[in-house]
C-alpha positions in Angstrom: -10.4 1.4 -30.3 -8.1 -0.5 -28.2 -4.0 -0.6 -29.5 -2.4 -3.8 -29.7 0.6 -3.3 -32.3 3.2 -3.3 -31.4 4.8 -1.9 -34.4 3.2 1.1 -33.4 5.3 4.2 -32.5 2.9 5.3 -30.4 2.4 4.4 -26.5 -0.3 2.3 -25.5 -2.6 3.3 -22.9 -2.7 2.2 -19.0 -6.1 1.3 -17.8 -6.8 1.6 -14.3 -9.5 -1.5 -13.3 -11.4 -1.5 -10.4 -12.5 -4.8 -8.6 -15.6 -5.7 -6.8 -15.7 -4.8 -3.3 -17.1 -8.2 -2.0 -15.9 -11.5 -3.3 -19.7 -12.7 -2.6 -20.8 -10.5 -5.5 -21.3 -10.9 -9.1 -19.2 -8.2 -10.3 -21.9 -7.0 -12.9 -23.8 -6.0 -9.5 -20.9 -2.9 -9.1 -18.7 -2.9 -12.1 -20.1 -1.5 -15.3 -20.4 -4.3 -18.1 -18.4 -1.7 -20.4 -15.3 -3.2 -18.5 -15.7 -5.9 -20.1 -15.6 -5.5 -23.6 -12.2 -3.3 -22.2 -10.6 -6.3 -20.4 -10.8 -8.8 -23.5 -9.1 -6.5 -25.4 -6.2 -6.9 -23.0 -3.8 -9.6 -22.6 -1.2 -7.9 -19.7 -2.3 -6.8 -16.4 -0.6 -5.6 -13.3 -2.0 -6.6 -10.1 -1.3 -7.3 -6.6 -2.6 -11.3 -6.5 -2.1 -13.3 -9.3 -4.7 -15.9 -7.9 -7.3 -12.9 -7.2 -6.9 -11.3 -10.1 -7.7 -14.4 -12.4 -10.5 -14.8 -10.2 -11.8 -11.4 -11.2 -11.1 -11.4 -14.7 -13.2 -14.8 -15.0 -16.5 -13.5 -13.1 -16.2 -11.1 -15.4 -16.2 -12.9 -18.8 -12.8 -12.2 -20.0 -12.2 -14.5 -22.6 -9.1 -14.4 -23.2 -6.5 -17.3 -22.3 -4.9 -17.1 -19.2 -1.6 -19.1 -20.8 -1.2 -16.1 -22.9 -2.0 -13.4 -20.3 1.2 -11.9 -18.5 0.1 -10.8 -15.1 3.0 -8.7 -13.0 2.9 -8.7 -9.5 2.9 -5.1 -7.7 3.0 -5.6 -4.1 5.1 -4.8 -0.7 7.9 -7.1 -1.9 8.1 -5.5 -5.4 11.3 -3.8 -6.0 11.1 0.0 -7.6 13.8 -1.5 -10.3 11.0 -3.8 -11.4 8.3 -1.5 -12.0 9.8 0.1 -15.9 9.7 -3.3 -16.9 6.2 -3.8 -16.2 5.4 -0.6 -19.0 7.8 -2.2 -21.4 5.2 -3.4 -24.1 2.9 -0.4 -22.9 6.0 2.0 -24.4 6.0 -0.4 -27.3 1.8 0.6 -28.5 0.3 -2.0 -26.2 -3.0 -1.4 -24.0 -2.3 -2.7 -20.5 -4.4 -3.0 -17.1 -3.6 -1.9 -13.7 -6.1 -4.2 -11.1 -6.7 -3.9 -7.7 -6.9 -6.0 -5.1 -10.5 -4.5 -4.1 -12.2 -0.7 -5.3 -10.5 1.1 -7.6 -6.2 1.6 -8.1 -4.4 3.7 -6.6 -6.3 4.3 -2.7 -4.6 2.7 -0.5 -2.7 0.5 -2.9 0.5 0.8 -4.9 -0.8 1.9 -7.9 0.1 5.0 -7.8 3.6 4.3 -8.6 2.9 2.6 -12.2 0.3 5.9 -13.2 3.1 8.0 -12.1 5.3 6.1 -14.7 3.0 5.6 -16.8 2.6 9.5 -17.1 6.3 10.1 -17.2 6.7 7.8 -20.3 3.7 9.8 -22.3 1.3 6.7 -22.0 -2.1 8.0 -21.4 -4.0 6.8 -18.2 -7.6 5.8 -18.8 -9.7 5.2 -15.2 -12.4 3.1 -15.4 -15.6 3.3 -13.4 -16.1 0.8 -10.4 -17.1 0.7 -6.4 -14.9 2.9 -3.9 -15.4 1.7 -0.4 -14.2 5.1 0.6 -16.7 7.4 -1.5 -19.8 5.0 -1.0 -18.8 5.3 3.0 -18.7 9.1 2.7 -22.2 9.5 1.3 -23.9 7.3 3.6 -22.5 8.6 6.9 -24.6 11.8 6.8 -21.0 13.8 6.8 -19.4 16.8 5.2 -18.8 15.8 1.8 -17.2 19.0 0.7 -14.5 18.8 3.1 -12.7 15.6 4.2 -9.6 14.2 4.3 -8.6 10.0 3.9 -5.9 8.9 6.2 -5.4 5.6 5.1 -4.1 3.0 7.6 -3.3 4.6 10.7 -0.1 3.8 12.9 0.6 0.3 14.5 1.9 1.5 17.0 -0.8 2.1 19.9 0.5 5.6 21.2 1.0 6.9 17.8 -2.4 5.3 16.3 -4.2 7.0 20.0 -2.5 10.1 19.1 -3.5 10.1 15.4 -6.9 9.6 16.9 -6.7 12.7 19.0 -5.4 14.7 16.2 -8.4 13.6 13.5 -11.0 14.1 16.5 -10.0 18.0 17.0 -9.5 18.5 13.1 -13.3 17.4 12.9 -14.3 19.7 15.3 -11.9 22.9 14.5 -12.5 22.6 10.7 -16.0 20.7 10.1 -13.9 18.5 8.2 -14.7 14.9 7.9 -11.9 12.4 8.9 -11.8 9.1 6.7 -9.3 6.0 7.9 -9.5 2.3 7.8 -7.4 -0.4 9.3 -6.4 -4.2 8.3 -9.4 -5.9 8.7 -7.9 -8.2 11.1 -6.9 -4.8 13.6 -10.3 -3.5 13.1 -11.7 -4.3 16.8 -9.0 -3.1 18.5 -9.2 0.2 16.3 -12.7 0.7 17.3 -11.6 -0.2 20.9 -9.1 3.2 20.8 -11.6 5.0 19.1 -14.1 4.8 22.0 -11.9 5.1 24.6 -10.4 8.0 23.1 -12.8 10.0 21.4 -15.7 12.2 23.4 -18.9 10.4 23.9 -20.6 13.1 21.6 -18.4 12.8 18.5 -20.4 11.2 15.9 -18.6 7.8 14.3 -19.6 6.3 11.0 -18.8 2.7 10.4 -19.2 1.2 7.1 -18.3 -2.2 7.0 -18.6 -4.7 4.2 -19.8 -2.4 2.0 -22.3 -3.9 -1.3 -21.9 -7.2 0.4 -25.2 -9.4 1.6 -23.9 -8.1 5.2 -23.3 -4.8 4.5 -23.0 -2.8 8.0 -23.1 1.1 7.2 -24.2 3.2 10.5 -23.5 6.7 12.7 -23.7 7.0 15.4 -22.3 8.8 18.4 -19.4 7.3 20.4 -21.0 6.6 23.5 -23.9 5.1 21.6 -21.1 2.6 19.8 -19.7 1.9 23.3 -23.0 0.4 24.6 -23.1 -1.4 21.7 -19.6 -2.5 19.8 -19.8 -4.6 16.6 -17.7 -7.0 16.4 -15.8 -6.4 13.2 -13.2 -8.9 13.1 -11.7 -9.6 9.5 -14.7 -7.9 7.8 -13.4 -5.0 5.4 -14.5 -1.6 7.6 -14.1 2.2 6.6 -14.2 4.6 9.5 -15.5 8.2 9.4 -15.5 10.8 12.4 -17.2 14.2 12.3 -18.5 17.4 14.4 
């Protein structure tokens, strides 16, 4: 049962969300419809859009009125002052949600810092089941999945990021460990420009772009392969994977 008093002396708990992967998608094709019995139970959320989030929580039946919903923004221009506030009623007995822009809280996103909160304050963290571009990139690439590592974003800067690159190539190789990264979807060409330039013609490269959408792109092949044939990738969500 879900907590809403909040009488009670008891924290609430923080659910952690996940959002469909492709905006083109209904969300009951990758979220389970138990989320939604969850999210009209709740009338505060924490996510990183306002406008996105609304969008979500409509496609996915939430019932609830959005006049009475308080929705905090956690983003890059959040101060770390702000962030008690947004576990206030949570403290208080209330059941709260933590959204994500797209996947599941927490990779790649600031999450992280309300579940650590969250923890500190004794309110118990419930994760729900959704898509993680990350995971569902991993077990189509053909790759170790016992042993990897996710890099996140890698550096700007193009002798750091070429560097990084180097670094992730020989890790592969040395360790039979699989290197996961991604980049701004807007950056993604030029990332896959440093990649083939920089990475032996033999190292096998998984690209998984779009994934669950009508145009998903998930593929491995070898680097030399890719450089005969370079997707263009501009602006379309892409995970990258590198192995032995």
């Amino acid at each position: 049962m879900i907590k809403n008093s909040s009488n009670s002396a008891t924290p609430g708990r923080l659910y952690l969300i996940p959002v469909s992967l492709s905006e083109d998608n209904d969300p009951q094709y990758d979220i389970p419809a138990g989320n939604t019995a969850i999210l009209n139970n709740l009338s505060e959320f924490i996510c990183e859009n306002e406008r996105t989030a609304r969008r979500f929580l409509r496609a996915m039946g939430f019932t609830g009125n959005f006049d009475e919903v308080t929705l905090h923004v956690l983003d890059k221009h959040t101060r770390e002052t702000d962030l008690p506030e947004f576990l206030a009623r949570a403290r208080q007995g209330n059941d709260i949600g933590l959204l994500s822009e797209a996947g599941n809280p927490c990779i790649a996103d600031p999450g992280q810092m309300i579940v650590k909160l969250a923890h500190l304050a004794g309110i118990r963290v419930i994760p729900l089941v959704g898509p993680s571009s990350i995971l569902l990139a991993l077990i189509s690439s053909g790759f170790n999945g016992q042993h990897f590592i996710f890099h996140g974003y890698l550096p700007i800067e193009r002798n750091k990021r070429i560097a990084k690159i180097r670094d992730m190539e020989q890790a592969a190789q040395k360790l039979g460990q699989t290197q996961i990264f991604m980049e701004t979807p807007y950056r993604n060409n030029g990332l896959l420009e440093d990649l083939i330039k920089t990475c032996k013609p033999t190292t096998p490269l998984c690209i998984a772009s779009n994934i669950t959408a009508e145009d998903e792109f998930i593929r491995t092949l070898t680097v030399g392969h890719w450089k005969q044939n370079t997707p263009d990738l501009q602006k379309k969500p892409t995970v990258f994977l590198i192995y032995k």
